[in-house]
C-alpha positions in Angstrom: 0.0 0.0 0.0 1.4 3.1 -1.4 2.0 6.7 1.4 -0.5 9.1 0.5 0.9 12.5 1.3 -0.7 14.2 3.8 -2.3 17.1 1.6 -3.5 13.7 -0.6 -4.6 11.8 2.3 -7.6 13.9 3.6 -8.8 15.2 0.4 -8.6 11.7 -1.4 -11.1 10.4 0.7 -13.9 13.3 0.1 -13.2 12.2 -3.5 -14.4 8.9 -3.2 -10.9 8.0 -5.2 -9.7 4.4 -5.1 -6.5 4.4 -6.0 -4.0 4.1 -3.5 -2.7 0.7 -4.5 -1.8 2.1 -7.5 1.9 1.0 -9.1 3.6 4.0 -9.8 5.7 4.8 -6.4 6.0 1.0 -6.1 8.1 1.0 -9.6 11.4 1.0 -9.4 13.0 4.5 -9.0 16.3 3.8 -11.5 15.5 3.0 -15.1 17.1 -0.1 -16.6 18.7 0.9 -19.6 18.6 -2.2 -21.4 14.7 -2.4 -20.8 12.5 -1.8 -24.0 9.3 0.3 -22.7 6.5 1.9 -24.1 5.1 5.4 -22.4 1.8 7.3 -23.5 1.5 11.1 -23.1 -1.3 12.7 -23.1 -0.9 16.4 -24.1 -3.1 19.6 -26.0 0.3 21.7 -27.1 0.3 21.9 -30.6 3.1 19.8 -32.5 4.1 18.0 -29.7 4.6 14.6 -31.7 7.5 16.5 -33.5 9.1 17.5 -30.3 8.8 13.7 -29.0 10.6 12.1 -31.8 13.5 14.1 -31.2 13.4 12.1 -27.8 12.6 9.0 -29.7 15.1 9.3 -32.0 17.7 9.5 -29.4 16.6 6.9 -27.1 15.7 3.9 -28.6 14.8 1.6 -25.5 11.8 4.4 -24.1 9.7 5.0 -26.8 6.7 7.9 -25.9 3.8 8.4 -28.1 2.1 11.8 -27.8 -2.2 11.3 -28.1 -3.6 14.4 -28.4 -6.7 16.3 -26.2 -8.4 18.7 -25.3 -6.6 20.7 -22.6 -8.8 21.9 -19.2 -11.1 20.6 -17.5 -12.1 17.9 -20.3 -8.1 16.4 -19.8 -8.6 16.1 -15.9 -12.3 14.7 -15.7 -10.8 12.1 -18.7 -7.6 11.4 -16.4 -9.9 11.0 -12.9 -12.2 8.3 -14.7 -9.1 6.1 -15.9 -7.4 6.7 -12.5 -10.8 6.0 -10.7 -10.9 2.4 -12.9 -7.4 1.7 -12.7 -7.0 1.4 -15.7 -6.1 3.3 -19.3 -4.1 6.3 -17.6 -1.5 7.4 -19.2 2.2 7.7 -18.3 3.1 11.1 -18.8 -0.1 14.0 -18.3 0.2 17.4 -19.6 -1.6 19.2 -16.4 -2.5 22.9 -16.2 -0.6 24.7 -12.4 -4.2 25.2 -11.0 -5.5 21.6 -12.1 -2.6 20.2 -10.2 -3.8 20.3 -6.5 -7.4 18.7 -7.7 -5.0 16.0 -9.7 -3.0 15.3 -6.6 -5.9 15.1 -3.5 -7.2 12.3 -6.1 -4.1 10.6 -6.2 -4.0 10.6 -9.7 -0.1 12.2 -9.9 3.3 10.7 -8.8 5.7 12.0 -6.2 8.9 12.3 -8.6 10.8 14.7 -6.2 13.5 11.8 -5.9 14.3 11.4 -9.7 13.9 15.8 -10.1 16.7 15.6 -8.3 18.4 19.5 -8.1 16.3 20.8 -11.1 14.6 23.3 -9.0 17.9 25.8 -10.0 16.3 25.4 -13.6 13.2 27.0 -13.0 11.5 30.3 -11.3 10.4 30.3 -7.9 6.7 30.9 -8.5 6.7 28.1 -11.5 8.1 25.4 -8.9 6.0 26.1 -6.6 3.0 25.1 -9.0 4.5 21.6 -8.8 5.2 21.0 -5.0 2.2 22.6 -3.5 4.4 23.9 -0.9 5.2 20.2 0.0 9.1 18.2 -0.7 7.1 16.4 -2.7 6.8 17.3 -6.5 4.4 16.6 -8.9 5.7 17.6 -12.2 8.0 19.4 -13.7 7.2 23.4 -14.9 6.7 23.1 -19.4 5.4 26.7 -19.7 4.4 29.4 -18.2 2.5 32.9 -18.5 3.9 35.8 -16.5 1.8 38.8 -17.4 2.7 41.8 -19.3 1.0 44.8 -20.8 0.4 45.1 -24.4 -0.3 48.7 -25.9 -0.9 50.6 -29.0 2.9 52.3 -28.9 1.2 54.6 -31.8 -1.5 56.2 -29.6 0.8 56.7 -26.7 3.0 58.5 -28.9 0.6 60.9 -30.0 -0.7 61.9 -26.9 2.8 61.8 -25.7 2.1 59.0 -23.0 4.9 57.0 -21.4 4.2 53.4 -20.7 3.0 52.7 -17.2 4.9 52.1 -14.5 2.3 52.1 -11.4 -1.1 51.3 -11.5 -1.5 54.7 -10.6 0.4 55.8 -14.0 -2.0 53.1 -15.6 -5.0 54.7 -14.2 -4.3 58.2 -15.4 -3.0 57.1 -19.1 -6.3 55.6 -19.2 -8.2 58.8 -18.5 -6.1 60.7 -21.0 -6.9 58.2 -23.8 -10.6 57.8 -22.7 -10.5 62.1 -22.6 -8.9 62.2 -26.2 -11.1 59.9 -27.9 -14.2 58.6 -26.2 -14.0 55.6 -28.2 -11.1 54.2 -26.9 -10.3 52.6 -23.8 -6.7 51.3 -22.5 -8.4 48.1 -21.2 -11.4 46.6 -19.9 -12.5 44.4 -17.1 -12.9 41.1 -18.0 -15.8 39.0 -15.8 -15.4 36.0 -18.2 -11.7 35.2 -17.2 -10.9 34.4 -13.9 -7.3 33.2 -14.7 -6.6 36.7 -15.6 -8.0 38.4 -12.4 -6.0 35.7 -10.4 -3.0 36.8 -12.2 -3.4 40.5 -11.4 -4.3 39.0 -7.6 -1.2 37.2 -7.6 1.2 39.9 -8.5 -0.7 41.8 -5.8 0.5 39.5 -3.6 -2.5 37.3 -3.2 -2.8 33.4 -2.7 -6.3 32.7 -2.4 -5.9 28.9 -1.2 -3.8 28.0 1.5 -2.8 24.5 2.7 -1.5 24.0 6.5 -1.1 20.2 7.3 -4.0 18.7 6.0 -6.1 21.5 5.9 -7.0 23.8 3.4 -7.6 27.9 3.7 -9.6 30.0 1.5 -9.0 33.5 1.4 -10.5 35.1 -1.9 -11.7 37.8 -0.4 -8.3 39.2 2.0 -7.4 42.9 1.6 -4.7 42.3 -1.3 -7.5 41.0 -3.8 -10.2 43.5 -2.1 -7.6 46.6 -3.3 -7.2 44.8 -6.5 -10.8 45.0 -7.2 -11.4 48.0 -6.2 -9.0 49.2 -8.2 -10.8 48.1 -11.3 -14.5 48.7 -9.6 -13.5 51.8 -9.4 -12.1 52.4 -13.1 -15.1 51.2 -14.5 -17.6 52.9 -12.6 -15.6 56.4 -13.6 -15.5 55.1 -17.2 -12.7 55.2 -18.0 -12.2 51.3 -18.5 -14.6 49.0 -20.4 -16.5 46.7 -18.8 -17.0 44.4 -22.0 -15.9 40.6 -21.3 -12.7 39.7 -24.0 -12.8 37.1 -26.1 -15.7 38.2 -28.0 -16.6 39.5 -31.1 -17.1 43.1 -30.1 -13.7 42.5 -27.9 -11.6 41.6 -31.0 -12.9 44.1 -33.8 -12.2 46.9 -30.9 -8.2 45.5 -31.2 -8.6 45.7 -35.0 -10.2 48.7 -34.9 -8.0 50.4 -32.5 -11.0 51.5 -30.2 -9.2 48.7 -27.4 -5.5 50.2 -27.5 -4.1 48.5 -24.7 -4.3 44.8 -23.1 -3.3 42.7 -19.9 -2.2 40.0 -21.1 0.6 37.1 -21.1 3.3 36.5 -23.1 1.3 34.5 -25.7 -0.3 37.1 -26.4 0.9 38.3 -29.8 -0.6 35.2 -30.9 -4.1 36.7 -30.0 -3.3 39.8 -31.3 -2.4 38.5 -34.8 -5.4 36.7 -34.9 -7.5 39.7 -34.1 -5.7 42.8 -34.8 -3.5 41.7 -38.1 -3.7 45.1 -39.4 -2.3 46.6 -36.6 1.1 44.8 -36.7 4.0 47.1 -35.8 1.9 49.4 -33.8 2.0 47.0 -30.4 4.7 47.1 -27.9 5.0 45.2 -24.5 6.4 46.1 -21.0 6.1 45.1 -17.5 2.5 45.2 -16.1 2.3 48.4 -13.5 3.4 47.8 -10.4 1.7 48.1 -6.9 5.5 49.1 -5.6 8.0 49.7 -8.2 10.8 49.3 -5.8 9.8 45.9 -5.4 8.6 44.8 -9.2 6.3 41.5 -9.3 3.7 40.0 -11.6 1.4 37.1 -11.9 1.2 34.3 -14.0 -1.8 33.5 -16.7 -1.8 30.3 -18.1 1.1 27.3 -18.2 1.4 23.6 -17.3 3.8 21.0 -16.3 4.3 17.6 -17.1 3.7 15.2 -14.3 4.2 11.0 -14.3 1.2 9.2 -13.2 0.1 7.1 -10.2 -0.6 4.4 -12.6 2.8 4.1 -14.3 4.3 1.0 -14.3 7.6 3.2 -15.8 8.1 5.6 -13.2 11.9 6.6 -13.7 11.5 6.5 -17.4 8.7 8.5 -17.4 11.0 10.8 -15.0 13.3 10.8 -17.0 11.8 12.0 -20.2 9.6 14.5 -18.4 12.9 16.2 -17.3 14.6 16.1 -21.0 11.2 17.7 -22.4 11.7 20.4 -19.6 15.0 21.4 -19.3 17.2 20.1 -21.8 18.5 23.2 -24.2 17.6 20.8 -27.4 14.2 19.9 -25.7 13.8 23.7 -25.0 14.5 25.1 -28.4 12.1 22.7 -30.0 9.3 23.2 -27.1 9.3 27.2 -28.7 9.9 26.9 -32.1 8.1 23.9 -32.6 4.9 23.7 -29.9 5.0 27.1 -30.0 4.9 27.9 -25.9 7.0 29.7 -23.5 9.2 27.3 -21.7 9.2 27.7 -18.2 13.0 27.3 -17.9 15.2 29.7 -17.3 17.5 28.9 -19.5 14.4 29.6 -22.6 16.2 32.8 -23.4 18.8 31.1 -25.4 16.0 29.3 -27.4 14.3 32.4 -28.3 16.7 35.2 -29.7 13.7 36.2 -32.3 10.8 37.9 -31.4 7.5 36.9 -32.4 6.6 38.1 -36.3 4.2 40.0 -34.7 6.5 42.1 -32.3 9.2 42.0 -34.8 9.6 46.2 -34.5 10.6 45.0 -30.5 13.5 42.8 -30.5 13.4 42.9 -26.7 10.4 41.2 -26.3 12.1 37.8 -24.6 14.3 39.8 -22.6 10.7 41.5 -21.6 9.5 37.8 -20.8 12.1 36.6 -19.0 12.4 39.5 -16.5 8.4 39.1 -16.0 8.9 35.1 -15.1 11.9 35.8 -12.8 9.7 38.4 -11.0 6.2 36.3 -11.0 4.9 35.3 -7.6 4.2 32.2 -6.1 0.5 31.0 -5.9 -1.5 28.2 -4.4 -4.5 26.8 -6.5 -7.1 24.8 -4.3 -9.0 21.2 -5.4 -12.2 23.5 -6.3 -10.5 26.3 -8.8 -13.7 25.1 -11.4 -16.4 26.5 -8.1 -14.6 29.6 -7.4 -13.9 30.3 -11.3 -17.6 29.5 -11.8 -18.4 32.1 -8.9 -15.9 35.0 -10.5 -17.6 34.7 -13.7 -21.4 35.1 -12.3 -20.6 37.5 -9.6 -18.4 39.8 -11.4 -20.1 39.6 -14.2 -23.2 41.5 -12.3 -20.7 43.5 -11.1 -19.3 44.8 -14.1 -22.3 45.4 -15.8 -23.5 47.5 -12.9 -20.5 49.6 -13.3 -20.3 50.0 -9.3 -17.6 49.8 -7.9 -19.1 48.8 -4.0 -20.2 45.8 -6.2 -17.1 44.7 -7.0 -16.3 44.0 -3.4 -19.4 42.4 -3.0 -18.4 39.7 -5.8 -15.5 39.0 -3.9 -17.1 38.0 -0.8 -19.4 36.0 -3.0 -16.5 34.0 -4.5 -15.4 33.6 -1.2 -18.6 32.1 0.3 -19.1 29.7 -2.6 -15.3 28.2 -2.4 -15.8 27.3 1.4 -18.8 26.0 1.0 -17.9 23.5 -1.5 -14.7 22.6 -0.3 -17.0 21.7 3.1 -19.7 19.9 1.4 -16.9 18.2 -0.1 -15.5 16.8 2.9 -12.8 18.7 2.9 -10.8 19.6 6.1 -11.3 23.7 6.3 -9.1 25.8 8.6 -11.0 28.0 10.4 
């Protein structure tokens, strides 16, 4: 009978999960290297096959074959019902950072912090966390990430002779002078259909909105660092100066091609948006650091990225290991993880793999250098087993919110989220703290 760790052990059973006679942390933790096996990977980044046969090219004895799926919360609900039958897992999972605590109370993810050996140098602080949920244990190892930066129309903020933003504050008042100068046009909006991105902005705030202590789990959604992050934006879209119009829509992307949206809080994927949406407008866009809370004590948060994690149900633990490292950290792996699935290794050594700039930001050669400062200064963040309940709760509260334009109900939608994540992770069965 296999350990389960202790944050597993009390959240495993309000799951109902069975499978903690699994074989992965019984396999041996040294890979034969004359054995001949045969790993599955299950993975949504584009390409990936291409980037796997440079593995199986070079090691003939572990062959992995990539199956492609649907990435979110399709990939974990796919994963749980294999796990759940003990049967038809794969080897290898692709796993989003805030899918990883629900992955790991089911026991569904290996402990490989024995075979990770000393790659925690490789990789920013706020990635590896993702991985260990503040345990020794990890769970994977960081593939990409999404610290956040801030896109904007470098064409407009020279004409009205604006510099780019340096405190929220700055942000704030370059958003009134564009708004002023052309009523059309707004530096941003508030998005109530994206949670990740608020979470982001949290998170460079200095928010964690799950905690874990033991085997108990803390919630606090609505503390003072996310409250004066809300407010923030409650208040710039009751003054009107900000758009309250969701993204990701069709009014949201003809207002980037139209230049009536002229600035964007984003990630560093997101000239691939902006291609998509705002062609026209290539050359126009530059990126910096988002605004800071403090600039003498830069930060931002992370939207988006994954690891790769081995399986409970592995019967090829160390060569699973042992792969999931190469993908992640070797420079050959790296290179071919951005030029060829086309994401932002988490790394940080993923500078030497991207010396070009997007096509799209080609007028910025900078651009990675931009990235790379962004993930060195992103901060940690602990995801909770229930990020789909308090997600679901962002998106119906603040999405009353912003459409009220008032600000007092921004709060409100905060202490909503708040009520709605305890109360699942209770009815759950989960152990709360406090």
């Amino acid at each position: 009978m296999k350990k389960i760790p202790l944050l597993a052990g009390a959240l495993v059973a309000a799951l109902l999960m069975t499978s903690a006679c699994s074989s992965g942390d019984d396999s041996d933790s040294t890979a034969d290297p004359n054995e001949k096996v045969a790993l599955t990977y299950w993975s949504w980044a584009p390409n990936m096959d291409k980037v796997v046969a440079a593995w199986n090219a070079a090691h003939p004895n572990i062959q992995v074959t990539v199956n492609k799926q649907d990435g979110g919360d399709p990939a974990v609900a796919k994963l749980l019902t294999a796990i759940k039958a003990g049967s038809g897992a794969p080897d290898i999972m692709q796993a989003e950072y805030q899918k990883i605590p629900t992955l790991v109370s089911a026991d569904a993810l290996a402990d490989i912090a024995k075979e990770a050996g000393d790659l925690k140098a490789k990789f920013p602080e706020g990635a590896w966390a993702a991985v260990t949920l503040g345990s020794e244990a990890v769970y994977g190892v960081p593939q990409d990430s999404g610290p956040m930066m801030f896109y904007y129309r470098s064409d407009v903020f020279d004409k009205l002779k604006i510099k780019a933003p340096a405190t929220w504050d700055e942000y704030a008042d370059a958003a009134r002078t564009i708004h002023k100068a052309d009523a059309k046009q707004y530096l941003g909006t508030f998005s109530s259909n994206d949670p990740g991105w608020f979470a982001g902005l949290s998170q460079q705030a200095g928010a964690s909105w799950w905690g874990v202590n033991g085997d108990s789990w803390s919630v606090a959604i609505d503390d003072a660092t996310t409250q004066k992050v809300a407010g923030y934006w409650g208040g710039l879209v009751q003054e009107g100066v900000i758009d309250n119009k969701p993204m990701y829509t069709p009014e949201w992307n003809a207002a980037l091609n139209d230049g009536t949206q002229v600035g964007w809080l984003s990630a560093v994927w997101g000239p691939g948006v902006l291609e998509g949406n705002a062609a026209s407008t290539k050359g126009k866009w530059k990126v910096a650091q988002l605004p800071q809370w403090d600039a003498a004590a830069p930060a931002t948060g992370n939207w988006g990225g994954s690891a790769t994690s081995v399986t409970s149900q592995s019967k090829h633990k160390a060569q699973a290991a042992e792969f999931v490292k190469w993908l992640n950290s070797d420079p050959a792996a790296i290179k071919l993880l951005a030029g060829t699935a086309n994401v932002y290794p988490a790394s940080v050594d993923s500078a030497a793999a991207l010396t070009e700039p997007p096509a799209f930001f080609s007028n910025q050669p900078d651009f990675y250098a931009v990235a790379a400062e962004a993930s060195k200064i992103t901060k940690p963040f602990t995801y909770g087993p229930n990020v789909n309940v308090a997600y679901s709760s962002y998106n119906d509260a603040f999405g009353k919110a912003a459409e009220s334009k008032k600000a007092a109900e921004f709060a409100g939608a905060l202490a909503t989220m708040q009520q709605a994540t305890l109360d699942d992770l209770k009815n759950t069965g989960f152990k709360v703290a406090g």
